[in-house]
N, C-alpha and C positions, 0 to 999 in steps of 0.2 A: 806059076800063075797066082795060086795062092799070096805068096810072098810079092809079087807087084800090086794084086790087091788091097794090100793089105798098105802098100807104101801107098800108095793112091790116096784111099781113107785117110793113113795120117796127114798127107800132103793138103786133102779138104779139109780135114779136121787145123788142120794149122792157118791154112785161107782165111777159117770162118772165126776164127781165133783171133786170128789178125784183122777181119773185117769189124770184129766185135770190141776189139781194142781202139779201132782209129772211129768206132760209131759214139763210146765213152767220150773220149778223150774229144769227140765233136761238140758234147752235149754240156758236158763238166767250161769245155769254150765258152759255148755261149751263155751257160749258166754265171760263168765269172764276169761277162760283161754286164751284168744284170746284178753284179756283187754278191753273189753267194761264196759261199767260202769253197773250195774245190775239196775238203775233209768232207761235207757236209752234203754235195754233191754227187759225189760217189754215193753213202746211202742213201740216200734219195731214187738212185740208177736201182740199186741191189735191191729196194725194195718194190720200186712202181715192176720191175722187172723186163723194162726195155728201154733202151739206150736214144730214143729216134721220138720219145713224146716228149718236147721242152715244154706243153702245158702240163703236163701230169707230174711234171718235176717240181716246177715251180708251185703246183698246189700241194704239194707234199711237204714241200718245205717251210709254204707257208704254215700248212698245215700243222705244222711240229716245231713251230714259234721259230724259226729263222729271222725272221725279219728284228725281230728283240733283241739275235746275239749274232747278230753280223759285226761289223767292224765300228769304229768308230764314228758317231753323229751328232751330227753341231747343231741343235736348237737355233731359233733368233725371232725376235720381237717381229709379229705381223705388223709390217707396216699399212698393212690397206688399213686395219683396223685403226691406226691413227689419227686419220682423218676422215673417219666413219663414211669410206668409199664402200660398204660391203655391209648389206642389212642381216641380220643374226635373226634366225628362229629365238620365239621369249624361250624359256627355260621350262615354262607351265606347259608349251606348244610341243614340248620335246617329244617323239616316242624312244622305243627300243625294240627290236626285232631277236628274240632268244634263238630263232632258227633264222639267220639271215640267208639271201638270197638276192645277187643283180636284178636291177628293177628291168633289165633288158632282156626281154624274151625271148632272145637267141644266145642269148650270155650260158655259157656251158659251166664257168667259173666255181670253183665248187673252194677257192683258198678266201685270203682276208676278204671282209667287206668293209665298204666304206659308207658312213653316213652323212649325206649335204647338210650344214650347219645351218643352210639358208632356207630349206625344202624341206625336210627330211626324209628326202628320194634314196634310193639304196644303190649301190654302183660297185663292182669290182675294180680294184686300185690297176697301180703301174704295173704289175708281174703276171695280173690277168689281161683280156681287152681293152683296155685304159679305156672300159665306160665312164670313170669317173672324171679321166683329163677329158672327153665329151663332153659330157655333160656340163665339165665348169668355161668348155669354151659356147655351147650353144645359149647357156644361161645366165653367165659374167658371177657362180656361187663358185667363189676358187676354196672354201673352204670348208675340210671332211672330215669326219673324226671316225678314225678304226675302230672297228667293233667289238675286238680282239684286245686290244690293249688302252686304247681308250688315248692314243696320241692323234692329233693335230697336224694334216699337210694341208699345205696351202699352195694351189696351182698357179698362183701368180707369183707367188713369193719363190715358188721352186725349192720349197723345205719344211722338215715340221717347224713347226713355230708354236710360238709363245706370246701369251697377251693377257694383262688384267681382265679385261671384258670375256674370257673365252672363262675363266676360274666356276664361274657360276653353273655355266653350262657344261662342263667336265663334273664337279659336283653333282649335277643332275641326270649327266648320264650313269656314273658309279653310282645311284641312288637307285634309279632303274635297274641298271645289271645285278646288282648284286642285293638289294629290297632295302638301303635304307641303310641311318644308325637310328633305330629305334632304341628306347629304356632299352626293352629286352636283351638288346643285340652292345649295347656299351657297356666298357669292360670297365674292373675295378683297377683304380690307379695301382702301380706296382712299384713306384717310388716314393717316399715320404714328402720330398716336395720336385719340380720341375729346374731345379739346379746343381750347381757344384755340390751343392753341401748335398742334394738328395741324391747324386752319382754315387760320392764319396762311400754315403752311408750303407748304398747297395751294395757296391763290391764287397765290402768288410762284411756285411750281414749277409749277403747270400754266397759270399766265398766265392766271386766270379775268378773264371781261370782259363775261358776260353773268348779273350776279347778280340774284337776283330777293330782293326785302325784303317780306314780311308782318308786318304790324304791328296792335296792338292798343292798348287803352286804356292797359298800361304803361309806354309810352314820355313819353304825357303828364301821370305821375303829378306828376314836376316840376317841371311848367308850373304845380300848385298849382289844375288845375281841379277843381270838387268831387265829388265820388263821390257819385252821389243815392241809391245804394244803400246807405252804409253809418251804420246809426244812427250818432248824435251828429253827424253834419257838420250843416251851418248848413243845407245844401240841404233833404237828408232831414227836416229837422224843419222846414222852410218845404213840404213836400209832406205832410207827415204829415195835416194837416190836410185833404188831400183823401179820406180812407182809403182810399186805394189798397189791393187784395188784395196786390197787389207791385208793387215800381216798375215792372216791365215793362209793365205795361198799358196807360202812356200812350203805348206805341209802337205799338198795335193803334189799326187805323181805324177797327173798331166804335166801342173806348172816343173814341178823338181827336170822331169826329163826334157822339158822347153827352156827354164833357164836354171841353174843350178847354183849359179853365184848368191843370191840373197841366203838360202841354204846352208852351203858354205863359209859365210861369214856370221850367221848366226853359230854355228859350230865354233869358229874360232874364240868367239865368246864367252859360250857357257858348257865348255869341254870341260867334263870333271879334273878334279887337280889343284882348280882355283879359284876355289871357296872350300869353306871351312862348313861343318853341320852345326845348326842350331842348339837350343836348346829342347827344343820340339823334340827332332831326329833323336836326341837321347834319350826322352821320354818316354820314345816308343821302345828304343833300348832297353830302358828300365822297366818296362810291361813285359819283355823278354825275358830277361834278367831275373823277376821276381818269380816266373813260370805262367802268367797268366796272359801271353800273349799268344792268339791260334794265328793269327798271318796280320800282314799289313799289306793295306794295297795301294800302291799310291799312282799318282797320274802324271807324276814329274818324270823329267829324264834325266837328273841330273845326277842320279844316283848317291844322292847325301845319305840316304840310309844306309847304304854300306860303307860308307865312310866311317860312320858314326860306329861299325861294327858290329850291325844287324846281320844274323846270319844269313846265306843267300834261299835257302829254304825256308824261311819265314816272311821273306820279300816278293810280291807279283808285282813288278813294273808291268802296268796295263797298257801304257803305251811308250813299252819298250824303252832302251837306254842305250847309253853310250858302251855299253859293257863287248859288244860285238860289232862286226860290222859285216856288209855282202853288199852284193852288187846287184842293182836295182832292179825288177823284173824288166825287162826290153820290151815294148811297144808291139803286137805283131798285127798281124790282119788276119779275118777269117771270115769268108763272106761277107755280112753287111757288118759286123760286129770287130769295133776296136777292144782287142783286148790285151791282158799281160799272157807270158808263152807260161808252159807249167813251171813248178819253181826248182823240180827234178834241171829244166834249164836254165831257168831265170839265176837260183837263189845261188851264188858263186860266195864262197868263205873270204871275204878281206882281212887279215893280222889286223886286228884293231889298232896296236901301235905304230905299225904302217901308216893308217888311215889317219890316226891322228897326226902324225908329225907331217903329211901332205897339206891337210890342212892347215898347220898351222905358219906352213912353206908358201899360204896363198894360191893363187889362181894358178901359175907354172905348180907348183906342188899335187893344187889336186886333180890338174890335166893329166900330169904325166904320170898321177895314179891312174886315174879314167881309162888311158890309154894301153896302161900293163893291161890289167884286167877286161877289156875289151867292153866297157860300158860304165854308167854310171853307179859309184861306189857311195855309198852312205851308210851310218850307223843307223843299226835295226832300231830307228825311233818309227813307229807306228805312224802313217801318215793317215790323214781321212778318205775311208774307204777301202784302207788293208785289212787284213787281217789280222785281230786280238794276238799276240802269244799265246802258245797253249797253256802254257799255265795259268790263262785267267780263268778256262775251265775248273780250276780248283775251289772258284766260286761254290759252284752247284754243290760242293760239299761244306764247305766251312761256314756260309751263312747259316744253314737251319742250324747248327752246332752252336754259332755264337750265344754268348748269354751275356754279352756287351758290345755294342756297339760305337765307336767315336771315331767322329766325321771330324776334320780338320781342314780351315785353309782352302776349301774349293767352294765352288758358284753350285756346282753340279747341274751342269746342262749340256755335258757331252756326253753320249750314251754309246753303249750298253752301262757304262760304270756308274752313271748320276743313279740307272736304276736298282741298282744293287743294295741302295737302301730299302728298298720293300720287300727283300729277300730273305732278312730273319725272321724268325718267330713272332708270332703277333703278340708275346709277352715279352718282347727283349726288347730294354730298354735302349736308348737313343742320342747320344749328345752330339750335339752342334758347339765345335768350337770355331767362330768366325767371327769377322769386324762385322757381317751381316746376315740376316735373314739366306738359307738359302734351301733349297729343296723341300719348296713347301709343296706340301699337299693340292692337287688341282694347277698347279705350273709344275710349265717341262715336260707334258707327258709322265709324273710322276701323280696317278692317282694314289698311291702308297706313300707319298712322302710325310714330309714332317707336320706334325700338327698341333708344335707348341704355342700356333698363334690361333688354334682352333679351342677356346679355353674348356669348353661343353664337352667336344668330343676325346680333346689330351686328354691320355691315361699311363703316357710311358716316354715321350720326348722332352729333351732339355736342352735350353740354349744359349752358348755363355757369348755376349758380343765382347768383341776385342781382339788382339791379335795373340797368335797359336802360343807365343812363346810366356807372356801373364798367363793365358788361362790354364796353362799346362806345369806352369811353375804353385800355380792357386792349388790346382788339382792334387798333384804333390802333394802341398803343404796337410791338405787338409788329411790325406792319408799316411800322416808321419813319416813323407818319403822325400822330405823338400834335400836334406842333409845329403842323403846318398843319389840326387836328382846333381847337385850339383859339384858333388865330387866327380860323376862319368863328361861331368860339362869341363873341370879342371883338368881331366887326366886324359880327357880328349876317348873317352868310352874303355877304360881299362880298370877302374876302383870295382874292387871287391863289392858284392852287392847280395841281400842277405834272400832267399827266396822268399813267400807270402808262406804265411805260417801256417796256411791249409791246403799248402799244395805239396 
């Protein structure tokens, strides 16, 4: 009897195991329709300590910056504000609320708050009661600014967004949150002057050895890969034909698993193998090389940096590369929520050389991949709304470390990675190499960005216009490195290269 008792107990104890496993695996569901990451989800479950509350999930998460380090997100200029369809609180009119709270009295909401730009009424965003999508349909104020992070959505536009007119009033809220740049509170400059020559002269004099390199599509402009975005290239008019609303959309998994051809033929394109790396690509090389490189992070996929012979431990492709490939998470249902299945089912291994000689076999080529593998197959490029690589988590360590920073070659308005600028040291310095202005301060949701157009309050940003590959070659020169910058450019990343004398 004993011994049936006893089977009995484990037979509950396994029930309730299992009822405990499919209540997870119900919440982590609905959590990823709602884009949280299912790593991230789970403790979230471990900590609220029951698997059945989706708001105590979501406030947790919110509550422990989620929302800052989910997957990839695209900024875009508010169009209401263009045509001044949408009246703006003055700046003087602003408040701020240090203990916020939904202005709705039954609002239980205890994650982000949102503040109306037009009002300034208080509201729980999308992942609480969407008092604030209320609020902006009762009152035509589509636009909020988080309290928490100090980024911009706009209910009409259906995204954060970006606008000249909005700079002033992000200014004034970081002025609020955080008391100001008073004298007291402005820092003493930390470079000799705001350029090449005051980079140059830092490294050498403070012996930097832990620089950190973000990189974007500019560096590979010379590589002569084609821009799908911009009329007349040969790309863009071999996509036109799919009428794309805008190129972006083939990077979205709804569109990918509804059509997959524009995709596809992007891939045929800019499959690593053919192009060659700049002279950027070596430069970061030669950062390596000298010992004073801690990582590079770049936003490309094209994988020119290991070309160029960047070790793969020094490289985070943030959103991902040609280097792998799998089979696309599959579409499922679950009550009212479309979502992707776990990736324990989803994530299937495709032979990368597989995938590529499919593709490059065309439409018959990468059916009759699609169809070995039982779904749609593409290279682990990061699409909007997936999930980061984990190695971009390596962030959280290597920024506070760095004691250089340089941006190359991007816009910086896709996040989490635009923000990763406000992640060093408030004494580590900053260079902009670009043909423009980018990651300024007060745009993008970046209250931490760049502030070498702020001349009062710069104390440590630099910014060189022009393209990656002069200002990199300049940089060089002026550090006695132009000679062995372009012997790794001759020998295709192989020339002997001497390390920095105080490393």
């Amino acid at each position: 009897m004993a011994a049936a008792g006893s089977a009995a107990s484990s037979a509950d104890a396994n029930t309730n195991d299992n009822n405990n496993n499919n209540s997870n695996n119900n919440l982590i569901q609905q959590l990823a329709a709602l884009g949280f990451p299912k790593r991230r989800s789970r403790e979230a479950i471990n900590s609220i300590g029951s698997s059945d509350d989706l708001q105590s999930a979501i406030n947790w998460l919110l509550g422990h910056g989620q929302e800052d380090k989910g997957g990839a997100v695209q900024f875009q200029r508010c169009k209401h504000l263009d045509d001044d369809s949408v009246s703006l609180v003055g700046a003087a009119a602003l408040t701020f609320a240090h203990d916020p709270a939904c202005s709705h009295a039954d609002c239980s909401c205890t994650g982000e708050i949102w503040q109306c730009l037009s009002c300034n009424s208080l509201h729980c965003g999308r992942y609480g009661q969407r008092h604030g999508l209320q609020h902006s349909g009762e009152t035509g104020h589509p636009l909020m600014i988080s309290l928490s992070d100090l980024s911009i959505w706009c209910y009409s536009c259906d995204a954060y967004v970006e606008h000249p007119k909005l700079i002033t009033l992000r200014a004034q809220m970081e002025t609020l949150k955080f008391g100001g740049q008073g004298d007291a509170l402005r820092r003493k400059p930390v470079m000799s002057s705001y350029d090449l020559e005051g980079i140059a002269s830092y490294i050498a004099e403070r012996q930097v050895r832990k620089i950190v390199v973000m990189c974007g599509e500019g560096i590979s402009t010379a590589a002569g890969i084609p821009d799908f975005r911009t009329p007349g290239s040969g790309l863009y008019d071999n996509l036109r034909k799919f009428q794309l609303s805008k190129p972006e959309d083939m990077f979205t998994v709804d569109f990918f698993m509804q059509n997959p051809e524009p995709f596809y033929t992007l891939c045929q394109e800019m499959w690593p193998g053919k192009h060659h790396p700049t002279l950027t690509h070596f430069f970061i090389l030669l950062l390596e090389k000298k010992g004073l490189l801690l990582r590079c992070y770049t936003q490309n996929i094209d994988s020119l940096e290991t070309s160029a012979g960047l070790p793969a431990e020094k490289l985070v492709a943030a959103h991902g590369s040609f280097d792998g490939a799998h089979v696309c998470k599959r579409p499922a249902r679950f009550s009212s929520f479309r979502i992707c299945e776990p990736i324990e089912q989803a994530d299937v291994e495709v032979p990368v050389e597989e995938m590529r000689s499919a593709v490059e076999k065309g439409a018959d080529g990468w059916r009759a991949l699609n169809v070995k593998f039982g779904g749609l197959c593409k290279p682990k490029i990061v699409f909007f709304g997936e999930d980061l690589p984990a190695s971009f988590e390596l962030c959280e360590k290597d920024f506070p470390e760095c004691d250089l920073l340089l941006v190359m070659g991007t816009s910086l308005v896709v996040h989490p990675f635009a923000g990763l600028v406000s992640n060093v040291g408030e004494d580590t310095p900053r260079l902009l190499l670009n043909r423009e202005p980018a990651g300024l301060a007060g745009l993008h949701g970046l209250p931490g960005g760049f502030q070498f157009h702020l001349a009062e309050q710069n104390y440590r940003d630099a910014f060189h216009a022009g393209d990656c590959d002069s200002g990199c070659r300049a940089l060089a020169k002026l550090l006695g490195w132009e000679a062995e910058l372009l012997a790794l450019v001759e020998t295709r990343g192989a020339a002997d290269v001497q390390t920095a004398p105080w490393v």
